[in-house]
C-alpha positions as CSV (number, residue, x, y, z in Angstrom):
1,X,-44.5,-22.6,32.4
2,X,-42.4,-20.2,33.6
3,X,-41.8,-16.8,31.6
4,X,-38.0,-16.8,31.5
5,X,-36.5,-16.4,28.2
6,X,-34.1,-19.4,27.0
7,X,-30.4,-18.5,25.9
8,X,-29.1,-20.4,23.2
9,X,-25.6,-19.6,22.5
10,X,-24.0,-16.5,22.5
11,X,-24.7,-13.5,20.2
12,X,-25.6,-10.1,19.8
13,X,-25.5,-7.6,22.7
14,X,-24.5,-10.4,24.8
15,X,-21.2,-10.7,24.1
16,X,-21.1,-12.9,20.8
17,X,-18.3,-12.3,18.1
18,X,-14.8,-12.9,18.1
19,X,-12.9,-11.5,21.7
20,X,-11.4,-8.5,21.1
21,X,-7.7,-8.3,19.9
22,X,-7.8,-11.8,19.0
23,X,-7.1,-11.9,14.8
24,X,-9.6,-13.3,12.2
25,X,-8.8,-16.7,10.2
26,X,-8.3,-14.6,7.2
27,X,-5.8,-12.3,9.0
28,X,-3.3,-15.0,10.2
29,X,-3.9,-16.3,6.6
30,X,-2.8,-13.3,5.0
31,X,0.2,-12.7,7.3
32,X,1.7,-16.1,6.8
33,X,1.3,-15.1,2.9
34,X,3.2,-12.1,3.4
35,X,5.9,-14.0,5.9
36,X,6.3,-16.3,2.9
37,X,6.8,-13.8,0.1
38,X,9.1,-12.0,2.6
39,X,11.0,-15.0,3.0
40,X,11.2,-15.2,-0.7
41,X,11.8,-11.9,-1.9
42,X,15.1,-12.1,0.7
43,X,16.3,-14.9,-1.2
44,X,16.6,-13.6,-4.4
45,X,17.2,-9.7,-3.3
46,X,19.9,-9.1,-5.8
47,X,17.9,-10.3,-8.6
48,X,15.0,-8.3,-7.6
49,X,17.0,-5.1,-7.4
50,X,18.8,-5.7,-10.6
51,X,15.8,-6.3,-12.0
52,X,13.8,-3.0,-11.3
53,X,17.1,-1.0,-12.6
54,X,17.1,-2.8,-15.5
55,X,12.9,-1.5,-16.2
56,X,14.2,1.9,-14.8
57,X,16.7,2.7,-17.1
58,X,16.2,0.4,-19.9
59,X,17.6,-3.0,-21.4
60,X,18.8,-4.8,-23.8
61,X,17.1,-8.0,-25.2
62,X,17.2,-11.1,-27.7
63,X,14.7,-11.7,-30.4
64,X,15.2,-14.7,-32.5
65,X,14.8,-14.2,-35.9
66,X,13.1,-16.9,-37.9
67,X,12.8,-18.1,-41.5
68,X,11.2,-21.0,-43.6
69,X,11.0,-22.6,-39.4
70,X,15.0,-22.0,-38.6
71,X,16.4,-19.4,-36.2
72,X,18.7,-17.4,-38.6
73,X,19.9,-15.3,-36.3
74,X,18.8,-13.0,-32.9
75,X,17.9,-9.7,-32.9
76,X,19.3,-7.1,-30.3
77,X,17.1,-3.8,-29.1
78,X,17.1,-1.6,-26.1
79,X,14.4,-1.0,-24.5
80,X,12.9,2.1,-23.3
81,X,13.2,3.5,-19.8
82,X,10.0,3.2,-17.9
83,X,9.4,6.3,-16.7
84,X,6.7,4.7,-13.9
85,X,10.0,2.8,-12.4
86,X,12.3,6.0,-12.7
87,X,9.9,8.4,-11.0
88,X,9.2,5.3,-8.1
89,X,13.3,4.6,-7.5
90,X,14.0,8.0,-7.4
91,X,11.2,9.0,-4.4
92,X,12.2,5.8,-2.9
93,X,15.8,7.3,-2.2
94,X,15.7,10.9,-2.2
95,X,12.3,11.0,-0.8
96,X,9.0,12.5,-2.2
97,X,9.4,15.8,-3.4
98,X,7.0,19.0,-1.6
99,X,4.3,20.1,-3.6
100,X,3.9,23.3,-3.5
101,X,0.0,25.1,-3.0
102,X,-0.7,28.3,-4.5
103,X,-3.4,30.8,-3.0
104,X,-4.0,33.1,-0.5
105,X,-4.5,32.4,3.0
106,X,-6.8,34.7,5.3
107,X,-5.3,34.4,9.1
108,X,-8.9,36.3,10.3
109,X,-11.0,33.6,9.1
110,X,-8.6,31.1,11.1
111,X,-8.8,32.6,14.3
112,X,-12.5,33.3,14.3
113,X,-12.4,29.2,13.4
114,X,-10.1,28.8,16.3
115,X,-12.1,31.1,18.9
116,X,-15.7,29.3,17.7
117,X,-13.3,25.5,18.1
118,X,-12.4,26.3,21.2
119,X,-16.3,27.4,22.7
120,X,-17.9,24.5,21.5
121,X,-14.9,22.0,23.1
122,X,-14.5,24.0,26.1
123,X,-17.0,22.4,29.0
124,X,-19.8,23.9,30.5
125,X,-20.0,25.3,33.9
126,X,-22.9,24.5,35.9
């Protein structure tokens, strides 16, 4: 018997795994799911636009009224803006808005930061 070591398959440090830059099953699954909803939400892009105005800035809708088991009539209320939708369609087309940070800022501390950075990156000399 010789002391050789048998290789069965292909793992670990040798090499085993999926190649690299190839995609996962669940990757290719997930962006033919988000071709497909693409695809979809395309098709009905008007609807989908109306739609998130109409939560933005409020709608009106029909309640049927009932009594004794018959609809005696329907019911008409606005509803109330959602602010959520408002605050999300307005940084969608103006952009977010800068937040401004208050305190003071000490330039010394910066550029002994920078000074001590660039020792420890520069290389050595031998």
């Amino acid at each position: 018997m010789t002391n050789t070591p048998i290789y069965k398959g292909r793992g670990g440090w040798r090499g085993g795994g999926r190649p690299r830059g190839s995609k996962s099953k669940a990757t290719i699954k997930k962006e033919k799911a988000r071709e497909y909803l693409q695809k979809k939400a395309c098709e009905k892009w008007d609807e989908i636009i109306d739609a998130y105005f109409a939560l933005a800035f409020g709608h009106y809708r029909e309640k049927p009224e009932w009594s004794n088991g018959k609809k005696v009539g329907v019911k008409i209320y606005k509803t109330a803006p959602d602010r959520a939708a408002l605050n999300d369609l307005v940084t969608r087309v103006i952009g977010k808005p800068l937040e401004e940070i208050s305190g003071s800022l000490n330039l010394t501390n910066i550029k002994e930061t920078q000074a001590t950075l660039r020792k420890l990156l520069t290389p050595r000399k031998k």
